[in-house]
Each structure stands twice: as structure tokens, then as C-alpha cells.
C-alpha positions, 0 to 999 in steps of 0.5 A: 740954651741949646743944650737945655732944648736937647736935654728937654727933648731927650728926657721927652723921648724917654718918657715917651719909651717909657708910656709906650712899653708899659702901653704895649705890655700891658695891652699885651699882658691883658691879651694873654700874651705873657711876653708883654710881661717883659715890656712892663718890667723894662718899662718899670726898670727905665722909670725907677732909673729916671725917677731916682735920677731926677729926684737926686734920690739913693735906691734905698730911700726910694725901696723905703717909700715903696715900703711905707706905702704898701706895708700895711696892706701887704701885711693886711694880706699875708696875715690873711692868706695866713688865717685862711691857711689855717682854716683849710688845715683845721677843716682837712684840706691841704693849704699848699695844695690849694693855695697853689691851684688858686695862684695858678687859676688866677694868674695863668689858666683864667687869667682871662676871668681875671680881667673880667672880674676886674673891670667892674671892680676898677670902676666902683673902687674908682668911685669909692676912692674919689669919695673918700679924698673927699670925705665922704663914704659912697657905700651905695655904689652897688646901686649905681652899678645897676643905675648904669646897667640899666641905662646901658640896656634901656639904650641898647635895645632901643637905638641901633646906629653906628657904634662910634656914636652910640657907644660913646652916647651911652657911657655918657647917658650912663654916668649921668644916670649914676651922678643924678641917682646920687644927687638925692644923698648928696642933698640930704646931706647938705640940708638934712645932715643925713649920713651918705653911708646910710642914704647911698645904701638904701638907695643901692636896695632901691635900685636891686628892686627897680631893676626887676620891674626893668627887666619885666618891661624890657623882654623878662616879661614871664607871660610872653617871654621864657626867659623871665629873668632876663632883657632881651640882648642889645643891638650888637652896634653898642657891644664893645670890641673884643680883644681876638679881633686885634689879638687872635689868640685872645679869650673871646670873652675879653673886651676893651672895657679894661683898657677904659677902666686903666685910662679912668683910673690915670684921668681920676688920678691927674683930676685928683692931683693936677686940678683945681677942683680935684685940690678943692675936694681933698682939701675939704676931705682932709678938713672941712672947717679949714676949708671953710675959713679959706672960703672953699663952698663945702655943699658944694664940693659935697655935691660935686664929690658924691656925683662924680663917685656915682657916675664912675661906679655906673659906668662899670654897669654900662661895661659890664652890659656892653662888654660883656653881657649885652643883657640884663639879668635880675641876678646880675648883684656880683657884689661889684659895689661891695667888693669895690669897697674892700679894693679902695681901702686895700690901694688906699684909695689911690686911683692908680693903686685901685687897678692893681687891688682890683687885678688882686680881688680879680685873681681871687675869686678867678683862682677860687673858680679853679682851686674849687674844680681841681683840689675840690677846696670850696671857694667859701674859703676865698671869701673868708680871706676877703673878709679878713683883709677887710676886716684888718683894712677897717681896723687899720682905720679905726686906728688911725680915727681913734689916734687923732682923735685922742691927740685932739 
């Protein structure tokens, strides 16, 4: 008994060693200090040696499940990476030339821009992913994404009190916004049969025009205001703490809304994995009949499912307003919905895969930015790589529809 309790307290300590370096690391990483690299990788090295002793597993075994993981997709990107080679050489410019500016851009010299681009992204990929666990394809985060923006604004120009209230209240107002915005399909749905793919998207183009209207009334208006096409900036109590306030050599852009997005990713994944309601949707994803026959109340979980997708895709409207903007512009459409497509499929749709495919897109356009400066390599060509990893992602899909279908 004794030496279970200490076996059970040595193995709690290690796992909390190993929480707290990656914490650290990454928490550093993201401040542009590379040293926190270092705690990530002993933290990596700690756990692969844990899991391998717990599990009773050979190294090989375990490098082979890793394998069968991410196979596709990082075959998916090097033949990308490997097209779009091609085109540069064909249209006169130097592959290795430029594909380096766009490593170096994207992981050191804008690695802050990195971040920033991935923020949004981690959101609306988050949404995405939780829909399609439940059978269901959230094309319309897009629209959310400005659903939360223009929550955050409307918010934020109003209410100025102190920020450990009105941050929070907001974020909550926010994903709130986006889970009522997305009750509309869930119901059409249900009662109509009408496809989500088709509902989500027109609302997204709904709420691009609604946002303009928004802007007008909130201080874009051009008769009184020369800034037509943006709100006035919110209450500077509701803007999100900025990483050179903890760590001074920080990009001042930088703020906390990374490290909520990592920890929204961690909760989707245990809600996903570790909950009653989070079994339920993947049950129904994976097979709404069976889930029928075992008296699971699929509108419902359709419900649930579509709302939680469009509160999680708004949330990345309201960081992107209180972290980074403070304002609403009328072309503020990044393309952080769209985008957040190509990220889920490319983690294939697992939560915490979602951070690093994110990081990835992230990189991409950030080194595009640079390789476009210095090697004058036009970023169009970044774009042709996306959608070739896209492209061989729905193909992938397709695939694996048509196999099952043929089986049955």
C-alpha cells in the first residue's frame, strides 16, 4: 500500500514536471524567446519516455502510430511544397531562394506575425473540427467570426469598467452571439433537412453585409466621421494584456489571446474525449442510425453540435477585436473561416492537432509577407500551396467516402 501511494505521487510529480516545462516553453516560445524551445523538447523527450513505460510499448511501435497519424497529411504538404517549387522555377523564380526567405520569415523574423495569424485560425479550426466529430460541416464560420467581432465592438465602445469583469463578459456575450447565429441551420436542419454546408455559408455572406451596416452606426459613419470604414476603438479596459508587459523583449502586437486559444483547444479535446455529451456527438458523427437504435436524441445533439461550432468560431472575432484591433474594420474578411477549414482537415480534426496546423497556415502566409520583401517571390504563390494541400486533403476524403461507400 505504501508503495503504491509513493509510486502514485512520484508519477503525479512527474506529470506535473512535465505540464510545467511544456507551460513554460511554450509560453516563452511565443514571447520570442527560442530558449523555451529547450523546455518543450525535454518536456517532449520526459513524456515519449513515460508513455512508452506505462504503455509497455517498443519505440518502434510507438514511431509507427506517429507514422500512421500524420502520414498523410505531411505527405499532402510535401507534395505541395513540391508543386509549388515547380511553379516558381517555370515562372523564373529560384524555389530554394525563396522557400528559404519563407522558413526564415515565418519561424524567426515574423514569428511574431506567426502567432498572430494563428490566433483566429486555432478558433474557427477548433469549430470546424468539433463539427465534423459530429457529422456535420460548419462551412459558415466565417460568419460567426464576424458575429463575435461585432459583439466584442458593440461591447467594447459601450461598457468601461474594470477588465477582469468585462473581458470575461464579453467572450461569454461573444460565443453566445455565435451559438444563436447558428441555431438558424442547426433548425433548418432538423425540420427542413436542409444541408448545414449550404445554411452556415449564406448566413457568413449575411453577416459580411450586416457588419458594414454595424460599422456605419458605430462611428464608420462617413457623414460625421473620416474614417468611414472603421468603428470607433473600444474602451482600452477590454483590450487583452500584451506579452511585453510580462516579457519586455516581447513584439508589442503579441497578446494573451494565443494562450486562450491553446487552453480552448486542451478543453474541446477532454470535452471530446473525456465527456458524456462530447461521446454522444462522436457517436452520432460516426453513425446516426446506431445512435438512434441506442436512443441517443440525434436533433438534439445536431443542435448542441452546430452551437457549440459557432460559439467557438466567434470567439476568434472577439480576440482578434480585443487583442489585437480594438476596432472594426469593414475589411476585416482575413479569410480566418475559410482558412480554418484547410487547418481542421490538415490536423485531421483533432483539437489539439488544430494548434499546430494553425502555427503551420500561420507561418505560411507570415513567411509569404517576408519572401515577397526580399526575394520579390509574389505571395500568390503561397496561396497556390494552400490550395494544393487542400486540394489533396478533400481528395483524401473523397476517397475514403467512396471506399465505404463501395464496401456497403
Amino acid at each position: 500500500m505504501i508503495k503504491e501511494k509513493t509510486a502514485n505521487l512520484q508519477n503525479k510529480l512527474i506529470n506535473f514536471i512535465i505540464i510545467a516545462l511544456f507551460a513554460i516553453g511554450t509560453f516563452f516560445v511565443i514571447g520570442g524567446v527560442f530558449i523555451g524551445w529547450s523546455l518543450i523538447v525535454i518536456a517532449l523527450i520526459f513524456w515519449t519516455y513515460r508513455f512508452l513505460k506505462q504503455e509497455d510499448m517498443k519505440l518502434k511501435n510507438f514511431l509507427n502510430i506517429i507514422y500512421l497519424k500524420i502520414k498523410f497529411p505531411a505527405f499532402g504538404l510535401l507534395l505541395s511544397f513540391l508543386l509549388g517549387g515547380i511553379i516558381m522555377y517555370i515562372s523564373g523564380y529560384n524555389p530554394i531562394r525563396s522557400y528559404g526567405a519563407m522558413i526564415y520569415g515565418g519561424l524567426i523574423k515574423n514569428w511574431h506575425i506567426t502567432i498572430l495569424n494563428s490566433i483566429p485560425l486555432i478558433f474557427t479550426g477548433l469549430s470546424i473540427a468539433l463539427a465534423f466529430k459530429g457529422g456535420l460541416f460548419n462551412i459558415g464560420a466565417e460568419g460567426q467570426y464576424y458575429i463575435g467581432a461585432m459583439v466584442a465592438t458593440w461591447i467594447g465602445l459601450r461598457v468601461n469598467i474594470s477588465p477582469f469583469i468585462i473581458i470575461p463578459v464579453i467572450f461569454i456575450a461573444g460565443f453566445m452571439g455565435g451559438a444563436l447565429f447558428n441555431v438558424i441551420p442547426a433548425i433548418l436542419k432538423i425540420k427542413k433537412g436542409a444541408h448545414e454546408v449550404v445554411t452556415t455559408m449564406m448566413l457568413a455572406y449575411i453577416a459580411a453585409i450586416l457588419s458594414s451596416l454595424f460599422i456605419k452606426f458605430n462611428g464608420g459613419n462617413p457623414v460625421t466621421s473620416k474614417h468611414a470604414y472603421i468603428t470607433d476603438t473600444i474602451f482600452e479596459s477590454a483590450w487583452l494584456t500584451k506579452f511585453d508587459s510580462i516579457i519586455p523583449s516581447a513584439n508589442y502586437r503579441l497578446h494573451i489571446g494565443i494562450l486562450l486559444a491553446i487552453g480552448l483547444a486542451i478543453l474541446v479535446q477532454f470535452f471530446l474525449y473525456r465527456t458524456r455529451l462530447g461521446f454522444l456527438i462522436r457517436v452520432v458523427g460516426e453513425s446516426p442510425q446506431t445512435a438512434k437504435t441506442q436512443g441517443i436524441s440525434v436533433p438534439k445533439i445536431i443542435v448542441l453540435t452546430l452551437c457549440l461550432a459557432g460559439g467557438i468560431a466567434a470567439l476568434a472575432g472577439v480576440t482578434q477585436v480585443l487583442g489585437l484591433d480594438h476596432k472594426m474594420f469593414e475589411n476585416l474578411n482575413a479569410g480566418y473561416g475559410w482558412n480554418g477549414i484547410a487547418v481542421a482537415l490538415l490536423a485531421n480534426t483533432s483539437p489539439i492537432g488544430v494548434i499546430f496546423t494553425a502555427l503551420l497556415w500561420g507561418a505560411l502566409d507570415a513567411g509569404g509577407q517576408y519572401m515577397a520583401r526580399t526575394v520579390q517571390t509574389p505571395t500568390s504563390i503561397v496561396e497556390i500551396i494552400k490550395g494544393l494541400v487542400l486540394f489533396l486533403l478533400l481528395a483524401k476524403y473523397l476517397f475514403t467516402y467512396l471506399k465505404k461507400r463501395r464496401k456497403v
